[in-house]
N, C-alpha and C positions, 0 to 999 in steps of 0.2 A: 370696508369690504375685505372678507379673507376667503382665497380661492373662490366659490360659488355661495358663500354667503355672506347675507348683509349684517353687520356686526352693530349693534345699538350699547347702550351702555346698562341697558337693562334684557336685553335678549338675542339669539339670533335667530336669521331667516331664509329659507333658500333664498336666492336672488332666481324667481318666478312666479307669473300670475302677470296681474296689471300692473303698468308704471306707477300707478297712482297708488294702489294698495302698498307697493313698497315705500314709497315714499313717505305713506301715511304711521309703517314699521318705523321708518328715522325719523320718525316726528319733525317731517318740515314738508311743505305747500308747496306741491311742485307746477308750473309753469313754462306754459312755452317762453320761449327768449328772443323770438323776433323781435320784438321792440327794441330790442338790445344790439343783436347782433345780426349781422346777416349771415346768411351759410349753415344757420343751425340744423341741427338734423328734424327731420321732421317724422318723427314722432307721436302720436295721440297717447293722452292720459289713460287712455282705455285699451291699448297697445298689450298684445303679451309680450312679456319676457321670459326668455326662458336660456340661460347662457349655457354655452360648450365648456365645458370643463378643460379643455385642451388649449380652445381659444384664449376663457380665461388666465390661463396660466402662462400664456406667451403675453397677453397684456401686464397683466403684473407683475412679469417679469423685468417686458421694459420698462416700465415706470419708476418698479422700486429702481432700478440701476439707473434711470435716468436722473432720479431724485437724488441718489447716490453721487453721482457726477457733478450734481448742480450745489450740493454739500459744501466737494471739494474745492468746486470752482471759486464761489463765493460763501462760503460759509456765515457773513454777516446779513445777506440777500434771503428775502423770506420766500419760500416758493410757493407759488399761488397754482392749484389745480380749477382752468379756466373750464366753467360748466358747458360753455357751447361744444368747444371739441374734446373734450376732457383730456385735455393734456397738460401736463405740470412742467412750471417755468420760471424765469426768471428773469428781472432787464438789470444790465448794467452799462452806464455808460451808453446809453444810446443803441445796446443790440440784445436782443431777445434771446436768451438762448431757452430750450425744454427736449420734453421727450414728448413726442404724438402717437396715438396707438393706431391712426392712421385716417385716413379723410378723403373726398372725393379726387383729391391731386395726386396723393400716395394711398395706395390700399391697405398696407401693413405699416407697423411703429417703425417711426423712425424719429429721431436725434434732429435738430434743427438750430440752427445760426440763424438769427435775421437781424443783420440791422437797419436801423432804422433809414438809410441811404446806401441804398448796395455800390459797392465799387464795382468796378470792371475785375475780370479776372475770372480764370479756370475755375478755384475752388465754389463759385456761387454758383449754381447748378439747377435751380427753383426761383422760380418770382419771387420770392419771397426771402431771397437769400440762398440757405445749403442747407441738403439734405443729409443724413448718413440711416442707410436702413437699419435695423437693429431689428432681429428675431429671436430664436429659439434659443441663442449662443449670445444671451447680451453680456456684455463685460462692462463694466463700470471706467475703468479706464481708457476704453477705446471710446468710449464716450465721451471722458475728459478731454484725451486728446484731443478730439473732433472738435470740443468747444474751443480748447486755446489755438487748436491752428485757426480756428474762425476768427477771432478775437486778432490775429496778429494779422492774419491776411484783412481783415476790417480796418485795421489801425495805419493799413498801408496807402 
């Protein structure tokens, strides 16, 4: 994907119409994923899309920095962009770090720490661990940061 469109290896496409027309442009069969996961968005194949250009650009924003961040962190760690909530991440060591472009608990991208057994303590902020929001102003290393103080306050 670049800004509002869908980038193939042989063409591009706005990113609008039906989910399933797009996805028939990336040449791959797209599906719901309840079987898989819970929480996924719900969706129809038959759904319009049609994205903000503005919005898009605050998502891609965080992600590429998020991605950026998860680079520096572990750089031998492959990062995996998860299809349910589309957020790119990483596990090391028993704690999940990524960036989320936001979800029914947070509305907008934010930055995330989860391990895998939360400890007690200030900085865990979310069931799930810690949050840091990141918008329009993403920086790459205030994102690092956010990872290794997680990482240190996890190890404590």
């Amino acid at each position: 994907m670049s800004g509002t469109e869908l980038v193939t290896p042989t063409d591009r496409h706005p990113i609008r119409g039906r989910l399933a027309d797009l996805a028939a442009h990336a040449g791959i069969e797209p599906r719901r994923l309840t079987d898989v996961y819970s929480g996924a968005p719900t969706i129809d194949l038959d759904d319009p899309v049609d994205l903000d250009p503005s919005a898009a650009a605050v998502l891609l924003g965080a992600l590429a920095a998020g991605d950026t961040a998860l680079r520096e962190l572990d750089p031998a760690q492959p990062r995996v962009l998860w299809p349910v909530h589309f957020d790119v991440g990483i596990t090391v060591d028993r704690i999940n770090y990524g960036v989320s472009p936001g979800d029914a608990l947070i509305g907008s991208p934010y930055a995330y720490v989860g391990p895998w057994e939360i400890p007690a303590g200030e900085f865990w902020n979310q069931p799930f661990g810690a949050a840091l929001p990141v918008g329009d102003a993403t920086d790459p290393a205030t994102i690092l940061d956010f990872f290794r103080t997680g990482r240190t306050q996890a190890e404590r």
